[in-house]
LUMKOLDO-560194 format. One line per 5 residues: number of its first residue (from 1); for each residue x, y, z of C-alpha. Coordinates in nm, 2 decimals, padded with zeros to 4 digits, m for minus. Layout:
// residues N
NUM = X/Y/Z  ...
//
This chain:
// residues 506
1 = 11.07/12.19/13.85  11.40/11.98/13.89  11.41/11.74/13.58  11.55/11.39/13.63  11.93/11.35/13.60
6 = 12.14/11.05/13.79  12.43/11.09/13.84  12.67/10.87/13.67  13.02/10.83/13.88  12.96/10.46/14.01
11 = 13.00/10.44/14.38  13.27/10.67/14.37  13.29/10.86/14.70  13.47/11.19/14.64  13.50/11.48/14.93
16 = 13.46/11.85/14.92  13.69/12.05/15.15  13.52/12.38/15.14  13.60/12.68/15.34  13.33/12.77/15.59
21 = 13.09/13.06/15.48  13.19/13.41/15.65  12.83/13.57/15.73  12.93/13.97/15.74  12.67/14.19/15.82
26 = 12.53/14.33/15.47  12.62/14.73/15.36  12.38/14.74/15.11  12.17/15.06/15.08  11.83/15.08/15.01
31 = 11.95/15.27/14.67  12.19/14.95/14.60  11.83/14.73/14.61  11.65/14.94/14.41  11.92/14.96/14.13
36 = 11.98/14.55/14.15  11.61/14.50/14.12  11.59/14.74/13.83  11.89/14.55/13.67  11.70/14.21/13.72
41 = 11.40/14.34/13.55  11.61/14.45/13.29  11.72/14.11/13.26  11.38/13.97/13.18  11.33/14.20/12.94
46 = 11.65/14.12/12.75  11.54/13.77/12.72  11.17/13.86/12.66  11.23/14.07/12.39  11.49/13.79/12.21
51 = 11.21/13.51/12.30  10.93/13.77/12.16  11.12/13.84/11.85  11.26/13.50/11.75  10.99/13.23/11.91
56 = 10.68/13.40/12.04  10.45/13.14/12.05  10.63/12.85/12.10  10.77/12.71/12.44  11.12/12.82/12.40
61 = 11.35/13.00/12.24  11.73/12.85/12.16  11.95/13.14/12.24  12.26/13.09/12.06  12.07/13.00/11.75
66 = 11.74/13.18/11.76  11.54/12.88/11.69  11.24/12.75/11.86  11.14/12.41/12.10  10.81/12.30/12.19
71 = 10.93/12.01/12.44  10.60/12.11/12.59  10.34/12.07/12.36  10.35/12.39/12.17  10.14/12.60/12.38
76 = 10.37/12.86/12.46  10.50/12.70/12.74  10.72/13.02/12.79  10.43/13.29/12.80  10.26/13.07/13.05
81 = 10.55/13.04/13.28  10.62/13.47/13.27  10.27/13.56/13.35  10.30/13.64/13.73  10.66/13.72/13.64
86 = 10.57/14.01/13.42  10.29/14.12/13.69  10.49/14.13/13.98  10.75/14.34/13.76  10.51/14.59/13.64
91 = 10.60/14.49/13.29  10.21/14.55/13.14  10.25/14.55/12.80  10.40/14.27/12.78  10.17/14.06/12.99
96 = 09.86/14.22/12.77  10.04/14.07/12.49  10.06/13.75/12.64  09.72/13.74/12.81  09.59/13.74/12.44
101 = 09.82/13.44/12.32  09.68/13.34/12.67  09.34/13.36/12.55  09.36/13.19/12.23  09.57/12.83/12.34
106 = 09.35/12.49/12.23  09.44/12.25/12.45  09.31/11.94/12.21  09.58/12.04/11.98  09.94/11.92/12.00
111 = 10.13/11.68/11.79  10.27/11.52/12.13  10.10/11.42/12.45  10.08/11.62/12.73  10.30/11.52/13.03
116 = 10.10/11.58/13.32  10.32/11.70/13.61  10.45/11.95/13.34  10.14/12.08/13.22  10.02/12.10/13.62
121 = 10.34/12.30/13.76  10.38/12.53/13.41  10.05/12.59/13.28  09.79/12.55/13.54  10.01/12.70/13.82
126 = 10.11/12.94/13.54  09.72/13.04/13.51  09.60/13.00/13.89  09.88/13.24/13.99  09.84/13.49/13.79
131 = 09.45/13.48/13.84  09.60/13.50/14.24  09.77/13.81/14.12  09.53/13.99/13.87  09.18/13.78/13.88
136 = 09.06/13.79/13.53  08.79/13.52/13.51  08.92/13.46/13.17  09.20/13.30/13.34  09.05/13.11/13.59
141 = 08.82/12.96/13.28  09.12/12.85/13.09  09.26/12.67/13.45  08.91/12.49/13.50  08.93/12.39/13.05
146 = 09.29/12.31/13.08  09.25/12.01/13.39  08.91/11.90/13.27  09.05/11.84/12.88  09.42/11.73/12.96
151 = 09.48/11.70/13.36  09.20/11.54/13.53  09.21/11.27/13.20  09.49/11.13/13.36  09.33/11.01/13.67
156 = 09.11/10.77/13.45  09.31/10.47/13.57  09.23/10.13/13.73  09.35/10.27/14.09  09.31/10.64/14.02
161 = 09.68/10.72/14.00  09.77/10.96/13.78  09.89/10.85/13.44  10.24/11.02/13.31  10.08/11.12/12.98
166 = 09.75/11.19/12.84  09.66/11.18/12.48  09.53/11.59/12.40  09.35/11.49/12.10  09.14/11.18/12.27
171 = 09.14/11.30/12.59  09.29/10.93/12.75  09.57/10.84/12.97  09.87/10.70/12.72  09.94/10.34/12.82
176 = 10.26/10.38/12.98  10.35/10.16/13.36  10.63/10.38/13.46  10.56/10.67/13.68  10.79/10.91/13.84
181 = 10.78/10.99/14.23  10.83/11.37/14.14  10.52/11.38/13.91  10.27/11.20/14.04  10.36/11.28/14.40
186 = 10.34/11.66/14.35  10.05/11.70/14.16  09.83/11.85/14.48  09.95/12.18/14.52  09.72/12.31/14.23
191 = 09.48/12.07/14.23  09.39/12.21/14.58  09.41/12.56/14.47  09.16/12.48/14.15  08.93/12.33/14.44
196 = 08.96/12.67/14.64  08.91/12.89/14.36  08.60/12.69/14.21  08.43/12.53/14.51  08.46/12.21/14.29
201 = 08.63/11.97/14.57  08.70/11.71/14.27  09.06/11.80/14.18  09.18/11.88/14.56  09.05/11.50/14.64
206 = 09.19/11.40/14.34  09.56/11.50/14.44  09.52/11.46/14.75  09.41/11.05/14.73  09.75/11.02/14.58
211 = 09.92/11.08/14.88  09.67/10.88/15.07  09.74/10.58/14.89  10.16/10.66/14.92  10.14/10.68/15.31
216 = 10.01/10.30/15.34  10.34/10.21/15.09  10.59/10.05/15.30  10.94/10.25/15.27  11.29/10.08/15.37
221 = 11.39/10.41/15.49  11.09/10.59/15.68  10.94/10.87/15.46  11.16/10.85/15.15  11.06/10.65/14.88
226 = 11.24/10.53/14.57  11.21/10.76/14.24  11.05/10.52/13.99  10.70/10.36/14.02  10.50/10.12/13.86
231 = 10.15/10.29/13.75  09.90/09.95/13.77  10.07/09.78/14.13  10.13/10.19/14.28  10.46/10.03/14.41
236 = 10.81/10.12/14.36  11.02/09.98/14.09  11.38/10.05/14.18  11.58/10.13/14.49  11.73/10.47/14.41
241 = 11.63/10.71/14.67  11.72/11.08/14.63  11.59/11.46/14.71  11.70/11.58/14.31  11.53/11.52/14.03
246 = 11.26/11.27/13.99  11.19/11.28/14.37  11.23/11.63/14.49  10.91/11.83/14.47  10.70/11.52/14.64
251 = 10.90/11.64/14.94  10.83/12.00/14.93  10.49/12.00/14.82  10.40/11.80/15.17  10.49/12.09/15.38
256 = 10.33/12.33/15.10  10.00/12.16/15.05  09.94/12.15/15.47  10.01/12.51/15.43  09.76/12.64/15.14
261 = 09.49/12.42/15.31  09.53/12.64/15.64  09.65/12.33/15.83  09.36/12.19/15.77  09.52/11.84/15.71
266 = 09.76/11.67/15.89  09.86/11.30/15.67  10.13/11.53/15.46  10.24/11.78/15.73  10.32/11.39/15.88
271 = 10.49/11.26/15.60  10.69/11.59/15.57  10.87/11.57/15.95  10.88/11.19/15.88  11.11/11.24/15.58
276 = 11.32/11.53/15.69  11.36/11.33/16.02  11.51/11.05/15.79  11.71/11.33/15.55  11.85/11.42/15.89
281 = 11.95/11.06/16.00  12.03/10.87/15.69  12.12/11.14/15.41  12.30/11.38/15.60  12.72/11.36/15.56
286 = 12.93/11.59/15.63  13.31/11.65/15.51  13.58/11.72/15.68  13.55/12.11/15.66  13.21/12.03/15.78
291 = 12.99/12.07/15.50  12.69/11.89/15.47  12.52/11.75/15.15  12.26/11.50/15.16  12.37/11.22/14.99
296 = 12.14/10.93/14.82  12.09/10.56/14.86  12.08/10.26/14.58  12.01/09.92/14.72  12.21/09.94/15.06
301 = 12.46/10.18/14.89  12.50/10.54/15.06  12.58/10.76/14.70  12.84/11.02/14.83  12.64/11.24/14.56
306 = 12.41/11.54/14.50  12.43/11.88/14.32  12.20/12.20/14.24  11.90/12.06/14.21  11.87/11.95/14.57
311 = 11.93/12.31/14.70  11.62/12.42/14.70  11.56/12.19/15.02  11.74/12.46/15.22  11.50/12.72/15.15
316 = 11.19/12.46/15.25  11.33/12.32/15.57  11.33/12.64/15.69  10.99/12.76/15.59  10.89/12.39/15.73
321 = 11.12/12.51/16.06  10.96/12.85/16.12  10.60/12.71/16.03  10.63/12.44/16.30  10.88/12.67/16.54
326 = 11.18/12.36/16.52  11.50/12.43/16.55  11.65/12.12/16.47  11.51/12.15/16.16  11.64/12.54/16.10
331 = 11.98/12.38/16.20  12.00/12.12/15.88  11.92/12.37/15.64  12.15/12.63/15.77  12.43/12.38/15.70
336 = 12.27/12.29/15.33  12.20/12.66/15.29  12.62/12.71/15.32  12.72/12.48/15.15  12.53/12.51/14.85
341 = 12.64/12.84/14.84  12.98/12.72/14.85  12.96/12.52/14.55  12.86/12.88/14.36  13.16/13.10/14.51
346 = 13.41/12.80/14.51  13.45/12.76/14.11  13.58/13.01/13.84  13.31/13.15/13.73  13.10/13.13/14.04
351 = 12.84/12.95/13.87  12.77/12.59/14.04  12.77/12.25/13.88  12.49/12.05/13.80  12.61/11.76/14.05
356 = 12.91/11.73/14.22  13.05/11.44/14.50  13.25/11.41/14.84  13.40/11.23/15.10  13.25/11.18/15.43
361 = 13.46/11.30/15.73  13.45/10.94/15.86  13.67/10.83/15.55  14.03/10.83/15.50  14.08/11.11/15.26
366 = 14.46/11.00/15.22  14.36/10.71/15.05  14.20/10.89/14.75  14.44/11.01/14.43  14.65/11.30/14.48
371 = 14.49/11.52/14.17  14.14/11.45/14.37  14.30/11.54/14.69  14.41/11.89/14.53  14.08/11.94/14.36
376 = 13.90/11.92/14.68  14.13/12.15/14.85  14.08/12.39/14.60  13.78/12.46/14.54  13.58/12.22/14.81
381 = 13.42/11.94/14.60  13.42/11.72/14.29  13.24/11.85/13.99  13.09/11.57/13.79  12.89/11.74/13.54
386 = 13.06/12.09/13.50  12.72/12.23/13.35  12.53/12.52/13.46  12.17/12.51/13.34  12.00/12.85/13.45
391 = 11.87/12.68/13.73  11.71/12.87/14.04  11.74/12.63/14.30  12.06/12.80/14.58  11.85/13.18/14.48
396 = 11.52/12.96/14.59  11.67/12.93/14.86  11.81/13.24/14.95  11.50/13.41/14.89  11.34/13.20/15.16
401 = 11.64/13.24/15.37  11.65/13.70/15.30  11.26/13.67/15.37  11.26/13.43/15.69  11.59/13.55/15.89
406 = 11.54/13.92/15.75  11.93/13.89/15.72  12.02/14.15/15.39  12.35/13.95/15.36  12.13/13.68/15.17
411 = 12.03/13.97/14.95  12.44/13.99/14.86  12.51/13.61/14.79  12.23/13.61/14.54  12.37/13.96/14.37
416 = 12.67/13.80/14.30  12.55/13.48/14.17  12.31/13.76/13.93  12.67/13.89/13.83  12.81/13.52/13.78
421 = 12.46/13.47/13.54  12.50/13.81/13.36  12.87/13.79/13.29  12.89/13.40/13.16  12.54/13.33/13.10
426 = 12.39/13.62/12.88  12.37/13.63/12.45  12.25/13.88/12.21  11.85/13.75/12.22  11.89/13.59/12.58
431 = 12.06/13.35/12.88  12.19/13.00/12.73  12.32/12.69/12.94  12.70/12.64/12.95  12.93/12.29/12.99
436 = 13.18/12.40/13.15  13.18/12.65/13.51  13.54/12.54/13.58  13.66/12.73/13.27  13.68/13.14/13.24
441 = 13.82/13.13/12.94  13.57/12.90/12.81  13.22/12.80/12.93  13.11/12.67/12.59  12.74/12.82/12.58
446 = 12.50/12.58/12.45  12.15/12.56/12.31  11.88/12.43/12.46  11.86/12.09/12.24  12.21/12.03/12.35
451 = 12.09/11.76/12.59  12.06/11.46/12.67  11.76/11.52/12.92  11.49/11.78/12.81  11.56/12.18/12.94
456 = 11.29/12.37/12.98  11.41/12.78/12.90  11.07/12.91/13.08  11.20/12.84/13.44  11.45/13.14/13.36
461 = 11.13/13.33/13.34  10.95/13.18/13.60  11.20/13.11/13.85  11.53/13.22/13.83  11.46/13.61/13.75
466 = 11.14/13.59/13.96  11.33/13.48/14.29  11.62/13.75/14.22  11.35/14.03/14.16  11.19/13.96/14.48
471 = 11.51/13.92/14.67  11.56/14.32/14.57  11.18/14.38/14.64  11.01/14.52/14.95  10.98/14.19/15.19
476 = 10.58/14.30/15.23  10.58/14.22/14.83  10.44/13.87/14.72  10.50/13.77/15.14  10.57/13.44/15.27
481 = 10.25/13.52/15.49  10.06/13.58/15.23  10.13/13.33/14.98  10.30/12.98/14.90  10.51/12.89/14.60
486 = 10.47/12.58/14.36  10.76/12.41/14.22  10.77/12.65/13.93  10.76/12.98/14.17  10.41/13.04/14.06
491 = 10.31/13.20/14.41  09.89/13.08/14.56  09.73/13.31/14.73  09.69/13.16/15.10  09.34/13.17/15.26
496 = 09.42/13.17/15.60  09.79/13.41/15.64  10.06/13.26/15.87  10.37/13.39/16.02  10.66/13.28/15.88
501 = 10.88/13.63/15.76  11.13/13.85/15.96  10.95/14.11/16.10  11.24/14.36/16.07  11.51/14.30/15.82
506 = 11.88/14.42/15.90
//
């Protein structure tokens, strides 16, 4: 999941001039994806065996330090997030290990509260996928234990909307009237999957009524709604609108939940075309290289503004565009697909920025300072914050992208951002953030606590090595046919198969 970060440049509207994306037809050998998976994998197992050795247990490890985090309640937030990780790799003795930590977790006992959304996407989906994977009812016991003592306690509210927090120890929502559009709007996915996997229909109608009770909420623009919420009037709060953080897996659990209930709904399938339609109309801006971004809204204020955590929208318009056979929509996120690539290749280190600006091609570029004028020339946009946080979102992307076009050159734009991640990114017990992608000579690597907002290390596990291992993998492995992926990459095993892969890929 995408954790909330605003960017804070005012209403400055800066421009990216980047070169257009050459699409060559891929060379890789069957040998060259065998040896880049292998490599991958040998990833994970450099930071599993610094995590195992230095904070096994605990949710995190902090890599340039070897000290540990529990920002999630302690559980071993990063065991939870590597189950299906360490299945699909084959990696068995270390998921035995942690099917025993596994095992052993109370739930009643944290020193913090648990905050929902995380616990849903990290722990449950952590539990339901790998039950997906490997059924062990053991698993699917600890799923049902885990939303009856800490997730489905949060629906004990006046209106039924989901409180941010519940108390572990009492078992009661924590008083608390702000509510983020990301976390209670993207709670379904494995609520729905619980319900499938236990015939108990409570936690499907549970997530579900949430959305129910957002489609009669009136929206300035049609379909996206601002990011912050009041809890007791289930109304927004503030005007912000945006796809990153705070907002961005409401929008592509719509399209996923229609999906893992066979189509057997049609409310969120609705409110999914109804927001893209309004991405497509009001978001969309494109520079004068003809890039496109989609940009964000404050009051009646277009924010020229976006960054990494909005690209993994590429990857689900086009699973939304093959589902539903549109090509307009396949058209939008081939041009968000490019140029968040862009923002990878076009710096240094070929690492992207956590958020970067632009100016639309109906401005005056001529008018903006000369050193921003050179800075977009060279490398195509405005960096804001200069951080790389591990974050999956362009390979997310990409992997739908190698999987849905069957086109292997997708398979060579995530190698090199692997190489980028490997060469900058890695320590002697792990991957660490860095501050600064602009700088070769210096990305000053960072620990975890080194933030302002809260980083979660078990996405690495979860996300960013899972999506690069199957991007090597055979495309019949873990297939978009077969299953669908929650926020965290914890991939549900679909009733009903569709048809949404390459059938040949060149």
């Amino acid at each position: 999941m995408r954790s909330v970060k605003k960017i804070s440049i005012g209403l400055y509207c800066l421009a990216a001039v980047c070169l257009q994306c050459v699409r060559a037809k891929s060379t890789t050998t069957a040998e060259d994806t065998a040896f880049r998976a292998e490599m991958v994998k040998n990833a994970f197992r450099h930071a599993w065996q610094g995590y195992s050795s230095f904070a096994y247990g605990h949710d995190e490890l902090q890599p340039m330090t070897n000290g540990t985090t529990d920002s999630r309640n302690g559980w071993g937030a990063s065991i939870f997030d590597a189950l299906d990780t360490m299945i699909i790799m084959g990696l068995e003795d270390d998921y035995q290990r942690a099917f025993e930590h596994v095992k052993n977790v109370d739930w009643t006992k944290s020193k913090d509260p648990s905050k929902t959304f995380e616990t849903n996407i990290r722990y449950l989906g952590g539990l339901l996928s790998a039950y997906d994977l490997r059924p062990d009812p053991i698993l699917l016991d600890k799923a049902v234990d885990l939303a009856e003592k800490v997730i489905m306690p949060a629906f004990n509210t006046p209106n039924r909307m989901p409180a941010a927090y519940v108390n572990v120890t009492t078992g009661r929502p924590v008083k608390h009237n702000e509510i983020v559009l990301a976390e209670f709007g993207s709670l379904q996915l494995e609520l729905v999957r619980l319900s499938q996997l236990t015939g108990d229909d409570r936690y499907e109608t549970a997530g579900n009524y949430i959305l129910e009770k957002m489609s009669q909420v009136p929206s300035r623009i049609p379909g996206l709604y601002p990011m912050i919420w009041n809890l007791e009037s289930f109304t927004p709060k503030n005007t912000y609108v945006t796809i990153s953080g705070g907002a961005d897996s409401y929008y592509e659990y719509l399209l996923k939940t229609n999906i893992l209930m066979s189509g057997n709904e049609e409310l969120q399938l609705d409110m999914w075309k109804v927001s893209v339609d309004s991405m497509q109309n009001y978001l969309r801006s494109e520079t004068h290289s003809g890039k496109v971004y989609l940009a964000e809204f404050e009051e009646h204020y277009k924010l020229l503004q976006t960054g990494e955590l909005v690209c993994f929208m590429p990857g689900n318009l086009l699973l939304g565009a093959r589902y539903l056979n549109d090509e307009s929509i396949s058209q939008l996120a081939h041009e968000l697909m490019n140029s968040c690539y862009d923002t990878w290749i076009n710096t240094p280190t070929g690492l992207a920025p956590e958020t970067w600006s632009w100016i639309d091609k109906e401005q005056n570029i001529a008018v903006y300072p000369e050193v921003m004028q050179k800075m977009m020339l060279r490398s195509g946009f405005i960096a804001q914050d200069t951080g790389y946080d591990l974050r999956p979102e362009t390979i997310e992307s990409l992997f739908y992208f190698y999987r849905i076009t069957g086109d292997k050159a997708y398979q060579d734009k995530a190698w090199k951002i692997f190489e980028a991640i490997e060469k900058y990114c890695k320590t002697t017990s792990g991957y660490t953030r860095i501050a600064d992608v602009t700088n070769m000579e210096d990305v000053k690597p960072l620990n975890f606590e080194e933030s302002s907002f809260p980083s979660v290390y078990s996405y690495f596990f979860a996300e960013t090595l899972k999506y690069l291992y199957l991007m090597f993998s055979d495309p019949s492995y873990i297939s978009l046919d077969e299953y669908v992926f929650n926020t965290e990459a914890h991939p549900f095993k679909l009733n009903k198969p569709i048809q949404v892969q390459a059938k040949e890929f060149k």
